[in-house]
C-alpha positions, 0 to 999 in steps of 0.5 A: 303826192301822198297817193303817188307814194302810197302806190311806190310802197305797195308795188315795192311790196308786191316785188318784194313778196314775189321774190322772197316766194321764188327764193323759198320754191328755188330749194324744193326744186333743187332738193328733188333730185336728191330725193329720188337718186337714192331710189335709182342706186337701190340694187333690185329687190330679190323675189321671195321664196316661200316657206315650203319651197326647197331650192335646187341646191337644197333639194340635192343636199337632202338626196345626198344625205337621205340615202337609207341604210340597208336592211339586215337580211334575216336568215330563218335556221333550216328545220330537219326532221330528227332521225329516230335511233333504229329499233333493238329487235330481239335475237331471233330464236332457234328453231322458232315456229314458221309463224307467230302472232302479235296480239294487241288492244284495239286502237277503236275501243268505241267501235269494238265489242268489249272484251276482244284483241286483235291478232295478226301472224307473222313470220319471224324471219321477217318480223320481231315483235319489239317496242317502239321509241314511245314504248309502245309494242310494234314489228320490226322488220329484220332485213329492212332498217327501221321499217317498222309496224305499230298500232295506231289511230288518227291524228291531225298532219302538219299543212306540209303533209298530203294523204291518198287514200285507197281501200284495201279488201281481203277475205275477211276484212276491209281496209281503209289506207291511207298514203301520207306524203311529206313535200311529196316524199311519201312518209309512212301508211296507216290502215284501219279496218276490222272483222266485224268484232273489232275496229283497230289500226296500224301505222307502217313508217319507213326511211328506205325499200318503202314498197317492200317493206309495205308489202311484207306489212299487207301480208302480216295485216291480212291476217287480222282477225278479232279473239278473246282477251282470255286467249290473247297472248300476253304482250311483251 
């Protein structure tokens, strides 16, 4: 009998543990549904754009506001030779002699014998001996403006400027020529030469009648000849 009751109450333990376990799983199972639903209304998680990545509608803001501004064009002045004022000639004399002479320091000290002057002959209807802008003695030519022939050595050109040179031969002297030319526009004529005694040089300028006005220069320089300062003629 005590047996038969020892074994109701451990059945009715046993049945009693079983359902209290069920009672206690019953919760978890429904709670699992709960768990994951907010899961499924999540809304999609958008893609990371990295850092150095510019969207398209950024890209199209910057090209609209990165426009550069023009440059301001600079205009450089135009550089234009300075006319020289034309020479004063001195009144031609009357009754002057059919020929006169310019006589002059040599401009190649180092390669003449001192104590001489170079003499050139002119005829004054073409020529007056004047000075020139930088007072200097010179010929002025009188029917051609501003051609005009003074005594000169080298000297350095600007890069704009180009030089023929040519050999000019008379009786008594050799001439070295040589034709400047600025922008191909011919400028002015130097000639150097001498007799033996004296190296000296001329430079011949003109604006207008170039060839004339170098031609009446070559006949007063094929004149040249050396003399003694003793017998030189004063210069003006």
């Amino acid at each position: 009998m005590i047996r038969r009751i020892i074994i109701i109450l451990f059945l009715t333990f046993v049945i009693t543990s079983c359902g209290a376990a069920a009672a206690t799983e019953a919760p978890a199972a429904a709670e699992a549904p709960a768990i994951e639903a907010p899961a499924a209304t999540e809304e999609p998680a958008q893609p990371l754009v990295p850092e150095n990545t510019t969207s398209s509608s950024s890209a199209v803001d910057l090209t609209e506001t990165s426009t550069p501004e023009p440059t301001p064009t600079q205009i450089l002045p135009t550089l234009t030779d300075t006319q020289l004022p034309p020479l004063e000639l001195p009144t031609e004399a009357i009754n002057a002699p059919a020929q006169m002479v310019w006589d002059g320091t040599p401009t190649y000290l180092g390669d003449s014998q001192p104590g001489y002057s170079f003499r050139v002959t002119y005829d004054p209807d073409l020529w007056a001996l004047t000075s020139d802008q930088f007072g200097f003695p010179a010929l002025g030519h009188r029917n051609i403006l501003n051609c005009v022939m003074s005594a000169a050595s080298g000297r350095g050109l600007p890069a704009n400027m180009t030089v023929e040179h040519d050999v000019l031969y008379t009786d008594t002297i050799t001439f070295d020529v040589n034709t400047v030319f600025e922008n191909g526009l011919k400028k002015f004529v130097t000639y150097t030469g001498g007799d033996g005694t004296i190296i000296t040089g001329f430079e011949v300028s003109f604006e207008e009648q170039a060839d004339q006005c170098l031609a009446d220069a070559v006949t007063v320089l094929s004149t040249l000849k050396s003399v003694s300062v003793s017998q030189a003629t004063p210069q003006p």
